[in-house]
Structures are given as structure tokens and as C-alpha cells.
C-alpha positions in Angstrom: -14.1 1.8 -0.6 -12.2 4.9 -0.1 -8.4 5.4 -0.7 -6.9 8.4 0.6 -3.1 8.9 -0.6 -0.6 11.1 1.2 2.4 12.6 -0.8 5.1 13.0 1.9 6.7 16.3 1.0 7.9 17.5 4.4 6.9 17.1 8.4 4.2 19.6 7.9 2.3 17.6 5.1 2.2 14.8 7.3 0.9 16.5 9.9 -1.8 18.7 7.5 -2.9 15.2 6.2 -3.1 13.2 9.2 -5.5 16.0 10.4 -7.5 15.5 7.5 -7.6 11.7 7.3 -9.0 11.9 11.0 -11.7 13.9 9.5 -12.8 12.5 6.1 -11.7 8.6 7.6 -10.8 6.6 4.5 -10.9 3.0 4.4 -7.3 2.9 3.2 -4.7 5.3 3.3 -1.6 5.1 0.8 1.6 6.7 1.4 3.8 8.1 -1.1 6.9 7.2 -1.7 6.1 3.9 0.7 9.8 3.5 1.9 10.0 5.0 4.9 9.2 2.8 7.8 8.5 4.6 10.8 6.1 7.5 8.7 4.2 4.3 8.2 3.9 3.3 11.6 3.4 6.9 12.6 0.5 7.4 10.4 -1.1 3.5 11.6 -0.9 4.6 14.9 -2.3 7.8 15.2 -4.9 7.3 12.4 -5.9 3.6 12.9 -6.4 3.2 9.1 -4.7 0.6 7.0 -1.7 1.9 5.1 -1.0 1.2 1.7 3.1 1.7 0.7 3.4 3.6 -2.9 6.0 5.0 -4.9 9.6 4.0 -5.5 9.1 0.6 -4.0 11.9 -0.9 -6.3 13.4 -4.1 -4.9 12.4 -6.9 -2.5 14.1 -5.3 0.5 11.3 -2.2 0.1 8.6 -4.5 0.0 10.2 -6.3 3.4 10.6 -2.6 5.0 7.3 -1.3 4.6 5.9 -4.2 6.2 7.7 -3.9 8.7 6.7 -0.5 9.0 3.0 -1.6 9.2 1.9 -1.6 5.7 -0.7 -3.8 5.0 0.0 -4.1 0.7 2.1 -2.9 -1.2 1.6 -0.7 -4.7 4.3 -0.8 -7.0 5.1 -0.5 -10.6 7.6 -3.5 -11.1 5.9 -6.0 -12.1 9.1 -8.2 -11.3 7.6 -7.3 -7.5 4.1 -8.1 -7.8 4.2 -11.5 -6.5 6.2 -10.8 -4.0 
């Protein structure tokens, strides 16, 4: 199983790594930081790939927004969270 993460810097690294996901296809793709909502249903939608949310996931409502956004799981370093 392949995990291919994507470090949101600007508008132009999404578009680089989108192009590049398309081309390697990775099972999973995790996006970093996971809290934008519509980046994650931008990248499910024109990539097809499950998306992971990462980084600064820190409360409940995080969790609840990038599910809404698409994500399919959440990664997270509050363990507070985890069973959420």
C-alpha cells in the first residue's frame, strides 16, 4: 500500500502534486495540514484516490470538517482525538 502525502504550500503545489498523483497513482493520498475542506474535496475529485487529513487536526470540530471535506481517516497527533 502506497501513501502519497501532499504539503499544501500554495495553489501551485497543489496543482504540481495533483499532476503527479495522476501519474504515480497511490493508494492513499494524505494532505497536509488536513483542515481545509474543499482542498480535500478538490483533490478526491479530480484524483479519485482516498484522502487522508494530516497536520494540525487539533479538536473534534477538525476531525468533523475534513470529513466533511471527503476525508476518509483522519491522522493526528492528539491522542485525546484518536477515538474519535
Amino acid at each position: 500500500m502506497t501513501i502519497q502525502r501532499l504539503f499544501l504550500l500554495d495553489s501551485q503545489a497543489l496543482e504540481n502534486n495533483i499532476n503527479l498523483i495522476n501519474q504515480v497513482k497511490p493508494d492513499y493520498i494524505e494532505i497536509l495540514p488536513g483542515i481545509i475542506p474543499s482542498v480535500i474535496k478538490e483533490v478526491k475529485e479530480k484524483t479519485g484516490i482516498p484522502v487522508i487529513a494530516g497536520g494540525l487536526i487539533r479538536t473534534e470540530e477538525d476531525i468533523s470538517l475534513a470529513y466533511k471535506g471527503g476525508a476518509v481517516a483522519i491522522s493526528t497527533s492528539q491522542p485525546e482525538l484518536w477515538d474519535k
